[in-house]
N, C-alpha and C positions, 0 to 999 in steps of 0.2 A: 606612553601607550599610543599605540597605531589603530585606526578605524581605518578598516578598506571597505569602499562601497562603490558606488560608480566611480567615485573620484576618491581623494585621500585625504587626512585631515591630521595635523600634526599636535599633539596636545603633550604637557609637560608631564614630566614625569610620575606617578602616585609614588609619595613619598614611604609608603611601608612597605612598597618593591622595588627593587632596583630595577629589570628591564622586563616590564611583563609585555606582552603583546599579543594582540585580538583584529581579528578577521572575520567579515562579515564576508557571505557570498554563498553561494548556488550549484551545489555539487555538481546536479545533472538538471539541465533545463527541465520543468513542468512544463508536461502536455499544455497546450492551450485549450482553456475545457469550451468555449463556448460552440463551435461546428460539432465535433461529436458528439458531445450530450446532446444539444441541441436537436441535430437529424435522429439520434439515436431513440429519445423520449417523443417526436413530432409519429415517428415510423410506427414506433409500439402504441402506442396511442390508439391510432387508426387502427393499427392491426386488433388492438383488444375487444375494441367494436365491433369489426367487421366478424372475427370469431365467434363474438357473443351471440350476436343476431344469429349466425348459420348454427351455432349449438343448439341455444331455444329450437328455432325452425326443423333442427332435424333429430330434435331432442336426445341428441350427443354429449353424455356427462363429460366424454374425454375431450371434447373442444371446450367446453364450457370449467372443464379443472384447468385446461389449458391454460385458457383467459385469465384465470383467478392468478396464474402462477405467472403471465404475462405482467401483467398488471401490479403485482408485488415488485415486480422489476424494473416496472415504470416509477415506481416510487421509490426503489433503493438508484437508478438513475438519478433522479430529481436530487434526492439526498445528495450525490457523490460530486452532481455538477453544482448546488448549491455550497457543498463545505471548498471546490477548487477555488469558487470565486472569494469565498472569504476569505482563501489560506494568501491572497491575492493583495487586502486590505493591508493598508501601512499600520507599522507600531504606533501605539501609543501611550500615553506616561502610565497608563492602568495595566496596557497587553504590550511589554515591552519588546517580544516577540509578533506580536501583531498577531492575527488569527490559521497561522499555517494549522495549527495542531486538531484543527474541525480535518482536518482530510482524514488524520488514524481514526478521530470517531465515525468520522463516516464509512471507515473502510470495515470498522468494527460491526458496527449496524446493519451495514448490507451483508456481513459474514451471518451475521445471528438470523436478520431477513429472508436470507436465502432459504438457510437448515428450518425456519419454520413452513417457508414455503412448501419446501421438498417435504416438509411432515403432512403437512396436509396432502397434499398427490399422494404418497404413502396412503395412508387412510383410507382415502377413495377409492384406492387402486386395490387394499384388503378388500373393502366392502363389496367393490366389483365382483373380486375372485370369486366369494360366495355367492353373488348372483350376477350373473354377467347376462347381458341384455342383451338384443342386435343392437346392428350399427349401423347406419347408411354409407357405404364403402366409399363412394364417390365424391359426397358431399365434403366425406370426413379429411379424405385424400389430398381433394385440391386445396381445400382451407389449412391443411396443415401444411402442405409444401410452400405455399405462402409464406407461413410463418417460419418454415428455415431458411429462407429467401431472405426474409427482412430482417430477422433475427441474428442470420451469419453477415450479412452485409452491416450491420449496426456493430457488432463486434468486431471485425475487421478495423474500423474505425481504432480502436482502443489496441488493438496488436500490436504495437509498437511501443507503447507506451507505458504498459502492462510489466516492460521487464526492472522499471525502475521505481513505478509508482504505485502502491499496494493499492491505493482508491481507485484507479484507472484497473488497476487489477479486478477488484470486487466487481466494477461496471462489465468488463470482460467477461467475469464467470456467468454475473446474474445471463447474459446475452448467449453466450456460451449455452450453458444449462434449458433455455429456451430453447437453441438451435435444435439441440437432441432430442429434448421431449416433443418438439416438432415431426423431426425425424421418424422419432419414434413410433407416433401418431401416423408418419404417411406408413412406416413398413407393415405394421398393424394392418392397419385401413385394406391393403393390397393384399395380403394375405386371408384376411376374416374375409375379405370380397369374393375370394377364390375360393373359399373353404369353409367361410361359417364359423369359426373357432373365434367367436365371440368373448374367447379367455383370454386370449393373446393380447386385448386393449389392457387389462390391466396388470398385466404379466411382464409388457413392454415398459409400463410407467415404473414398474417396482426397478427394474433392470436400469434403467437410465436414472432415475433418482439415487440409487448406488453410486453410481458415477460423479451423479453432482455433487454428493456429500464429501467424498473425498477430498476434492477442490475446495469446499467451502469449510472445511473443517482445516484446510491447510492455511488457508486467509483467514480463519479465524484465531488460528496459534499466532501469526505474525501480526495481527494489528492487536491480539493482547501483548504481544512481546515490545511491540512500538508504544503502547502507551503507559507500559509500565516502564522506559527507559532503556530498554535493554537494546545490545548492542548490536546494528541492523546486523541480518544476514550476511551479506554484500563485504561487510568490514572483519578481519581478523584484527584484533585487539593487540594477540601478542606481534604481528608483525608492525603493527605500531608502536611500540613500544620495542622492537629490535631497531625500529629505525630513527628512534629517539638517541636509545642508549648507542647507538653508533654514530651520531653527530661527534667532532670534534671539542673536546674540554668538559661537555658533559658525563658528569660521574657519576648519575642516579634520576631517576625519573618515581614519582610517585605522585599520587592524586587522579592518573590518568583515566579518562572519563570518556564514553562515544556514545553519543544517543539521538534518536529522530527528532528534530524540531517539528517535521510534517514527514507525511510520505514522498517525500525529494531531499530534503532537507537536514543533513549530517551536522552536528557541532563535536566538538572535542575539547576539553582541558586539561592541562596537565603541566607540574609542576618539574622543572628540571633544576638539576643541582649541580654550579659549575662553578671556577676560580671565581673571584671578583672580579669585574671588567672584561672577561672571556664573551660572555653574551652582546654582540653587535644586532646592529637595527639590520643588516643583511642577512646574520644569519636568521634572526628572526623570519625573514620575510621571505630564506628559503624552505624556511621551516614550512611556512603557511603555504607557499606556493605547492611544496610535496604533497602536504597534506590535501590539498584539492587533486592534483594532476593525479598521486599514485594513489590514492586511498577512494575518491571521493568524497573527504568529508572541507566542505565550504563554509565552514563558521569554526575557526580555531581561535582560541583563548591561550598563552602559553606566562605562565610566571617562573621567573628565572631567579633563584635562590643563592646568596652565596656559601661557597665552603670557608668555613672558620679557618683562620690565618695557620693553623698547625696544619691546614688540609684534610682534618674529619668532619664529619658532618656538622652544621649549626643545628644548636637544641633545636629551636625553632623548625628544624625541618623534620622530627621526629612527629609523624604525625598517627595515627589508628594502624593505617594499611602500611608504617614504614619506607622508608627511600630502600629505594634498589639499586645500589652504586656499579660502574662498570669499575674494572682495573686501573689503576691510576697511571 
């Protein structure tokens, strides 16, 4: 059996397999969480203050749900840069995986955080309908373009990151979601300034909480999908398994398994069924190498099975889900 990690480690063989062989590694590099979260929570922060203070003062519910929905965000941040750094921590004999698997929870968390946030603006935003109050147009205006200022700039941070890590994703939406109800908040503002249509505040909230739900109701199907196992987005199964059964000498693949370690983090196992002595330490190791380069998945396991000397299958490899043999 082979360990790849930084370096290599040669160990003998497990005697109730002939050549199995496993790979450690790192599909797609994780974001480095500490500058985004970091500026991202420092910025909201400030900004939830500064909003709160100009709500009270110009006694504006819609800066003041603002804040509330601000501030939910600062805490699914905190959450998302807290589970990066744990997913960060080495294994140990208790977490043999070490703590990657806090980023799906986290990414789960901030999906549920979000939808209850947007529930409340909802809320506030019906209550409004029924009684919609003035606004002070001005006040309302600059404090919220502020906040798409600081809100789009803190998301921009996480853009990039976003296309492979569901928890950089969540931080993305929570910032995201602020930007617009931001937004939303200055067209409002400039509108009811010009016109008085004091409905329009929470006409605009109901309209952009639509939007956010969408997003968040998306990240919340994938980090249930990631934490119950299931096979990321990102990877087709069967073409995994076309380019198993298209290796050389192998006549059957079964067992074959793809699931999230973390929100970066791909492993796969899977049993292949070939002549005796056909399975080499190279091919192995081109096995692993594909499995990173064409698949993204960077933690591969592979046990190599052999065919009984008449060349049909060994009992032994008859298992639940059956071997899937190619042509001989």
């Amino acid at each position: 059996m082979t360990h790849d990690h930084d370096h290599e480690h040669e160990h003998e063989h497990d005697p109730g397999h002939e050549h199995p062989g496993h790979h450690h590694g790192v599909a797609v590099a994780a974001p480095a969480p500490g500058s985004a979260f970091a500026v991202g929570v420092v910025l909201n922060v400030a900004f939830v203050v500064v909003e709160s203070v100009f709500g009270v003062l110009a006694h504006s519910m819609a800066l003041l749900a603002d804040a509330a929905h601000n501030l939910g965000d600062v805490l699914g941040l905190l959450l998302a840069w807290g589970a990066a750094v744990l997913a960060r921590r080495p294994p140990s004999p208790r977490r043999t995986y070490g703590l990657r698997r806090s980023t799906i929870l986290a990414a789960l968390a901030n999906a549920v955080l979000l939808l209850v946030a947007v529930g409340v603006v909802c809320r506030e935003a019906v209550l409004r309908l029924g009684a919609p109050t003035p606004v002070p147009g001005v006040t309302v205006i600059a404090v919220a373009a502020v906040g798409v200022l600081v809100n789009g700039a803190s998301a921009m941070m996480f853009h990039r990151s976003r296309k492979t890590d569901a928890n950089a994703r969540g931080a993305f939406l929570h910032l995201v979601s602020d930007a617009l109800v931001s937004l939303g908040v200055v067209v409002a503002g400039l509108v009811m300034w010009r016109t008085h249509w004091w409905w329009l505040d929470p006409a605009m909230s109901l309209a952009v909480s639509l939007i956010i739900v969408g997003g968040a109701w998306s990240l919340l199907k994938e980090a249930l999908d990631l934490s119950l196992d299931a096979v990321p987005r990102h990877i087709k199964i069967a073409a995994v398994e076309e380019y198993l059964l298209g290796l050389p000498d192998v006549r059957g693949v079964h067992d074959l398994h793809v699931w999230s370690l973390s929100t970066t983090d791909v492993a796969m196992t899977a049993h292949l069924v070939m002549p005796a002595g056909a399975a080499t330490r190279a091919m192995q190791r081109g096995v692993v190498d594909a499995m990173r380069t064409r698949f993204g998945i960077g933690h591969t396991t592979l046990q190599v099975e052999d065919l009984a000397a008449d060349g049909e299958f060994d009992p032994d490899c008859q298992h639940a889900d059956g071997c899937r043999p190619t042509s001989p």
